[in-house]
C-alpha positions in Angstrom: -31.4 -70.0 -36.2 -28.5 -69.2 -33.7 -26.7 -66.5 -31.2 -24.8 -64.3 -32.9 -21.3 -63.2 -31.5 -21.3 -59.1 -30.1 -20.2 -56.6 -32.9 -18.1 -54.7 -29.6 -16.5 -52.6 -32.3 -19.5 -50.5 -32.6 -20.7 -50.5 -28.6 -20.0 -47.6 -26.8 -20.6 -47.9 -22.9 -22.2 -44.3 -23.6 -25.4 -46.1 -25.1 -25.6 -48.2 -21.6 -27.5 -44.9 -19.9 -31.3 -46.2 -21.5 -30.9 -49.6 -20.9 -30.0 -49.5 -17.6 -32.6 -46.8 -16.4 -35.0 -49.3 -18.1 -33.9 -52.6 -16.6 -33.1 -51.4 -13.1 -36.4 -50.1 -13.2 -37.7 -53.7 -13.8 -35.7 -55.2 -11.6 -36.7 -53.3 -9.0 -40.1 -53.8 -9.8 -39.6 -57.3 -9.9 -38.2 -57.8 -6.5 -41.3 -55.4 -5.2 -43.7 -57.5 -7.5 -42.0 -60.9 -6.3 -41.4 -60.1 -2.4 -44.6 -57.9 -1.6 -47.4 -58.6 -3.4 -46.3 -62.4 -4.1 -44.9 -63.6 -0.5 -45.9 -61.3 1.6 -49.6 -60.9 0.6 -50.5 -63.8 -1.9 -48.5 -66.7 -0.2 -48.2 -65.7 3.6 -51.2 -63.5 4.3 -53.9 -65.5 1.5 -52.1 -68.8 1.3 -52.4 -68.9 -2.4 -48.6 -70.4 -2.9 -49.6 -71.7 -6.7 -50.3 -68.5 -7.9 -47.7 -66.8 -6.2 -45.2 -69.2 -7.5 -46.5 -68.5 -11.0 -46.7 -65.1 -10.8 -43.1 -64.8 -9.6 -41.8 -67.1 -12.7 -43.7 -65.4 -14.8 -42.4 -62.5 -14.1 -39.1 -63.6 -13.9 -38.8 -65.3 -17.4 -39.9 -61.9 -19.2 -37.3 -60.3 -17.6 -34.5 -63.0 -18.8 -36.3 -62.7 -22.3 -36.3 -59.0 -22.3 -32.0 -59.0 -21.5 -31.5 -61.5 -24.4 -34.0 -59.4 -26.8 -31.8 -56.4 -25.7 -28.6 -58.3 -26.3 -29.6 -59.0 -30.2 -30.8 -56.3 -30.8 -28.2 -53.6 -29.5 -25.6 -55.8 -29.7 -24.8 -59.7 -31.6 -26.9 -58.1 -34.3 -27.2 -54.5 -34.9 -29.3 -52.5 -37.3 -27.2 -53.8 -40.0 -24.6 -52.3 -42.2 -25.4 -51.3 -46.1 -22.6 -53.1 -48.0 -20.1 -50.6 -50.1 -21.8 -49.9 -53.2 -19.8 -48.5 -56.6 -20.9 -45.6 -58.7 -23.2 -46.8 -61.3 -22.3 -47.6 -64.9 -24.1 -44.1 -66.2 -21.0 -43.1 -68.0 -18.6 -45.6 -70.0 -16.1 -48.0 -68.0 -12.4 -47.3 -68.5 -11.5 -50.9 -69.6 -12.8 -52.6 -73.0 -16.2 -54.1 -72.6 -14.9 -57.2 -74.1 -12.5 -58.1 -71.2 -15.9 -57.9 -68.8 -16.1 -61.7 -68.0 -12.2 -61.6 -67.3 -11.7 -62.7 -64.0 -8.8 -60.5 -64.0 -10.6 -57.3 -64.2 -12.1 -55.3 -61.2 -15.9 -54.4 -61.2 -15.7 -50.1 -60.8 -19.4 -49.9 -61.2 -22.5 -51.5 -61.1 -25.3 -51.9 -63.2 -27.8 -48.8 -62.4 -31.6 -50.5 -61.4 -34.7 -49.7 -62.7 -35.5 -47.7 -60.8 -33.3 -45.6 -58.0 -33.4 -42.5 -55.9 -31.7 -39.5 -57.7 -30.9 -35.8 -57.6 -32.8 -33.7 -59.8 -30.1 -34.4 -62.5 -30.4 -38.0 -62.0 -27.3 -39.2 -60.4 -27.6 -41.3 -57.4 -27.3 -40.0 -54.1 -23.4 -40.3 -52.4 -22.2 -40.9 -49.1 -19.1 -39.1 -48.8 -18.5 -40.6 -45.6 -18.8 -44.4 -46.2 -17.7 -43.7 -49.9 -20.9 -45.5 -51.8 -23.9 -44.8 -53.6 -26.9 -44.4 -50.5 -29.2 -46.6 -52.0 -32.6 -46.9 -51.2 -34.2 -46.2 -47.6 -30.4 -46.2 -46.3 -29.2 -43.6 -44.1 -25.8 -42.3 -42.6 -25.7 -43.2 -38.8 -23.3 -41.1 -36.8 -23.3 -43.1 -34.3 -22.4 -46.5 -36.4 -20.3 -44.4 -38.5 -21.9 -46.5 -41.5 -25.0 -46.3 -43.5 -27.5 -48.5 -41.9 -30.5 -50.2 -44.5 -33.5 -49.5 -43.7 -33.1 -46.9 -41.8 -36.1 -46.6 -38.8 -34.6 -45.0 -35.5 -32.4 -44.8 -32.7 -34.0 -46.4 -29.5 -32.5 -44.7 -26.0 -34.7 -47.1 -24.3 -32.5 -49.8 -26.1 -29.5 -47.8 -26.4 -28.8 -49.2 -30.1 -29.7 -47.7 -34.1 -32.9 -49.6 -35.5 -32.6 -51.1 -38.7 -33.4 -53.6 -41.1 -31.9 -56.3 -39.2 -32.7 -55.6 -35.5 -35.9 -54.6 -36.4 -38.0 -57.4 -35.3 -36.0 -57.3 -31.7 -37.4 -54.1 -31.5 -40.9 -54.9 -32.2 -40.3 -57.8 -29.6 -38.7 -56.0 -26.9 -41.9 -53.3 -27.1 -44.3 -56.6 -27.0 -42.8 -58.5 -23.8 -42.4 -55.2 -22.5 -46.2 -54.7 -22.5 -47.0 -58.2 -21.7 -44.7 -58.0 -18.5 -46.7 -54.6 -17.4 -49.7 -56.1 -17.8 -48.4 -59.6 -15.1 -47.5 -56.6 -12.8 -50.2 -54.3 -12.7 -53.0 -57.0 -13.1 -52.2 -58.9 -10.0 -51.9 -55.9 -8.4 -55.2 -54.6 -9.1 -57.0 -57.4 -8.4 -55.5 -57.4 -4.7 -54.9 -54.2 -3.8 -58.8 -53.9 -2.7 -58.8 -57.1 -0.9 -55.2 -55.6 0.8 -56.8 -52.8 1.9 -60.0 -53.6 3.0 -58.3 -56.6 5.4 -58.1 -55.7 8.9 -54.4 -57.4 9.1 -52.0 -54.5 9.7 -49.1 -56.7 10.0 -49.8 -57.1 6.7 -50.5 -53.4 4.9 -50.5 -52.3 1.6 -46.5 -51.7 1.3 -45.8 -48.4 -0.5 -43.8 -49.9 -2.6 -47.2 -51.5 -4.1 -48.4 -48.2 -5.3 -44.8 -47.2 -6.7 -44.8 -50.5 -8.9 -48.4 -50.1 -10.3 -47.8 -46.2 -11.7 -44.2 -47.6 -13.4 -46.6 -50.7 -14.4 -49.6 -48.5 -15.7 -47.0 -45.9 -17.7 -45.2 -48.8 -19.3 -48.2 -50.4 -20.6 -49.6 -46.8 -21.8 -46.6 -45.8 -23.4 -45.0 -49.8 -25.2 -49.0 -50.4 -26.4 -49.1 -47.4 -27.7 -45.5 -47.8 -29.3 -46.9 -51.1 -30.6 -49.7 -49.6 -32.3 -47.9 -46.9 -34.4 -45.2 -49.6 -35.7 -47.9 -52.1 -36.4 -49.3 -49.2 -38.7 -45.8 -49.0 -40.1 -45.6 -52.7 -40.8 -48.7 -52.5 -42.9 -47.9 -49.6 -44.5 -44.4 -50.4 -45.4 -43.2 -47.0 -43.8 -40.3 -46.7 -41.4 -40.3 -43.9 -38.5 -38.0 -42.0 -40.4 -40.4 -41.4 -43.6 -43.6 -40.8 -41.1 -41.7 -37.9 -39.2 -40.0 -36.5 -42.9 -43.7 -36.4 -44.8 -45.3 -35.5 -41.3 -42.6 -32.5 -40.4 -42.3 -31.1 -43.6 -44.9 -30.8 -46.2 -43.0 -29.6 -49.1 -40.9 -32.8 -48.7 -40.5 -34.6 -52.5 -38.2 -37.9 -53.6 -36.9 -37.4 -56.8 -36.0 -41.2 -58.5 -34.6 -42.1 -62.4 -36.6 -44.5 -64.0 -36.0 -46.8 -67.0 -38.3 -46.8 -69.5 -37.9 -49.8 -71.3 -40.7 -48.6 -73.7 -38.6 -45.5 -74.8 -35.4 -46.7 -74.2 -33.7 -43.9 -71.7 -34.1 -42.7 -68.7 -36.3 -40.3 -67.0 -35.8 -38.2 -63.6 -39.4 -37.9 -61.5 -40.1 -36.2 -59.1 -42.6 -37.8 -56.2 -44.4 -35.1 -54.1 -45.1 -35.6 -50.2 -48.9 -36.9 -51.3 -47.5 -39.7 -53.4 -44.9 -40.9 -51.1 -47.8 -42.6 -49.1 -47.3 -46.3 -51.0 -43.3 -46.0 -52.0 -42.8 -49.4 -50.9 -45.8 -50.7 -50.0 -47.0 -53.7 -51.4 -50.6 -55.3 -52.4 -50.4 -57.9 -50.1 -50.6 -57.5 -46.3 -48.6 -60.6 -45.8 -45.5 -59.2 -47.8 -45.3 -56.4 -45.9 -45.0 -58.2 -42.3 -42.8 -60.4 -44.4 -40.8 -57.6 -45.5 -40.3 -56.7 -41.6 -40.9 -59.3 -39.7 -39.4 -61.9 -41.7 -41.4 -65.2 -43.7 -41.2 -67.7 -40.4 -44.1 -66.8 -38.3 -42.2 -68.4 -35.4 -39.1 -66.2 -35.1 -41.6 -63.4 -35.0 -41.9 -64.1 -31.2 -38.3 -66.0 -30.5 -34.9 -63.6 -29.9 -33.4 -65.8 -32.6 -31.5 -64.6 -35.6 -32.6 -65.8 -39.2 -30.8 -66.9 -42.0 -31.7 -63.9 -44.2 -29.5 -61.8 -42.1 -26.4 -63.5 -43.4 -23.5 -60.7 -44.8 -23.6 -60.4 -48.0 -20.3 -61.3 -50.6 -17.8 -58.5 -51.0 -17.5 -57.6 -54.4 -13.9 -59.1 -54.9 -15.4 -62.4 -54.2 -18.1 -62.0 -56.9 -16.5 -63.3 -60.6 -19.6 -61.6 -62.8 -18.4 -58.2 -63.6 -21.2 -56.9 -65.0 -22.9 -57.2 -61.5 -26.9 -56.5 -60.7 -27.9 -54.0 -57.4 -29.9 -57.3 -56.5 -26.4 -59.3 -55.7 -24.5 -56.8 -54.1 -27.3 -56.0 -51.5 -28.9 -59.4 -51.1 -31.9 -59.1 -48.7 -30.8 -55.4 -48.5 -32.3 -54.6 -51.6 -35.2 -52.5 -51.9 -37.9 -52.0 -54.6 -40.5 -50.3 -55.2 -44.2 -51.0 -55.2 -46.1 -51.6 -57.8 -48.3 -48.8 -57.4 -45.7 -46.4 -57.6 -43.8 -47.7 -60.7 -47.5 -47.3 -62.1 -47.0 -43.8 -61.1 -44.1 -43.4 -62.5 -45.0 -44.6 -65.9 -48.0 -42.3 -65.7 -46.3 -39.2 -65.1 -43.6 -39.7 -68.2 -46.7 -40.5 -70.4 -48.0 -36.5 -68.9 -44.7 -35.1 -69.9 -44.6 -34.7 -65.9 -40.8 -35.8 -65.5 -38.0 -33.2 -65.2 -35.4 -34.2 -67.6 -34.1 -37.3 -69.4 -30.8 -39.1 -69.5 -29.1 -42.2 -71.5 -27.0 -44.3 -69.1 -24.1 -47.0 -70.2 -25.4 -49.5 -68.0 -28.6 -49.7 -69.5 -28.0 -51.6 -72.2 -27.3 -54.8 -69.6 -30.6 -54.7 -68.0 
């Protein structure tokens, strides 16, 4: 666990606009929070210093906590970047398969999974732009000018591309967000009566009071609500990106090749919008918080970077030729469920498939 240095090469002052709206909006709610509800009212006018003390540092340490979130998330960490994959090995290497395990030679493609996302004639899907096979749940972000794993969103609250990796900043950022509407609004409710009703008019309701409690109220509305859908993600194994695709466009399909190791080739499927619901999703609840959140329960809550986030080898440091998806992507590697290899299987054994294929690499899995 540890800070990571910033990735500057890949901040533009451009993506400063949301962030700063967002955190001059709490500081200024913090200094109304701190100075006129807090001292003014609480301390000076009802002579409760504890609480107003507490309130204040409360207040103040989720602020700190929500720049440092901000700071892995948009920028020592990122959404992470997909490492450069190679064609697959569908059609015969140019060199003898013989002189594989020669440390000499140069791996020019990998070993084609399973199972992987194709077009209709089986071929995996291509980034022109990052030269490298797109694999699964990746997609092309303009503005990192890389493909990104795990593709969810881009945040303008955060001013940063969410992906596998800053993922769990995200999901914290939203839950001190709400935590820190609810210490402003709160205390605010449950004085504003006693304000009011007070015959003290040295010391009235200040304006600023009322400003403070809508910003409160809207923040808590919109972050819970924010909270919700992404906890539904988490347990579903869906990312924003796949919600909005099946959700905005009905006809929308994923076609995949699949290696049957009963028949011994391969076959191209296509997956229709209604069976996209459990692509990745897996049987246990606790895999998929896992599979976002990460397996230690306490980083869940801390703005501290794991140790499954480490950058993966390049391939000219690797000395098997013959190399496995698994090792090139590391933790970036994703398979699918269960349920949906079941479906798989099913369709080929309904003659639902929509051609076949024989590829070189499959004789190595």
């Amino acid at each position: 666990m540890r800070f990571s240095l910033p990735q500057w090469r890949y901040f533009s002052w451009f993506r400063c606009i949301g962030p700063s709206l967002v955190f001059g909006l709490a500081v200024y709610c913090t200094w109304g929070f701190a100075h006129e509800l807090c001292y003014n009212q609480i301390d000076k006018r009802f002579h409760q210093r504890a609480a107003a003390i507490g309130l204040m540092f409360a207040v103040s340490f989720l602020d700190v906590l929500l720049v440092i979130i901000w700071y892995q998330a948009a920028i020592a960490v990122g959404p992470g970047r997909l490492p450069k994959v190679p064609p697959y090995m569908i059609l015969p290497e140019d060199f003898s398969i013989d002189r594989i395990g020669d440390p000499a030679e140069t791996a020019h493609s990998l070993v084609p999974p399973v199972c992987y996302q194709s077009c209709p004639r089986g071929n995996p899907i291509w980034c022109s732009a990052c030269d490298s096979v797109k694999t699964e749940r990746a997609h092309h972000s303009s503005d990192m000018e890389y493909c990104v794993p795990r593709f969810d969103h881009k945040c303008a609250w955060l001013g940063a591309v969410i992906g596998r990796d800053n993922y769990r900043f995200f999901i914290q950022f939203v839950m001190y967000m709400a935590i820190l509407s609810l210490f402003v609004f709160v205390p605010i409710c449950a004085f504003i009566r006693r304000i009011i009703h007070d015959g003290d008019t040295q010391h009235s309701l200040n304006p600023n009071l009322i400003v403070i409690l809508i910003i409160a109220v809207f923040a808590w509305l919109m972050t819970t609500s924010m909270l919700v859908t992404h906890a539904v993600c988490i347990v579903t194994n869906t990312t924003s990106v796949e919600v909005m695709a099946r959700r905005d466009d009905s006809s929308f399909n994923r076609t995949v090749c699949y290696y049957s190791f009963k028949a011994g080739m391969r076959y191209v499927v296509q997956l229709k919008n209604n069976e996209l619901h459990s692509l990745w999703r897996k049987k246990d609840l606790w895999l998929n918080m896992v599979d976002f959140l990460g397996s230690n329960m306490l980083l869940w809550f801390l703005p501290l970077r794991s140790n499954d986030n480490e950058p993966n080898q390049d391939l000219e440091e690797m000395d098997n030729k013959v190399l496995p998806l698994q090792r090139v992507l590391g933790h970036y590697y994703e398979p699918f469920s269960d349920q949906t290899i079941d479906l798989i299987e099913k369709k080929i054994a309904n003659n639902d498939y929509l051609t076949t294929l024989h590829a070189y690499g499959d004789r190595y899995i």
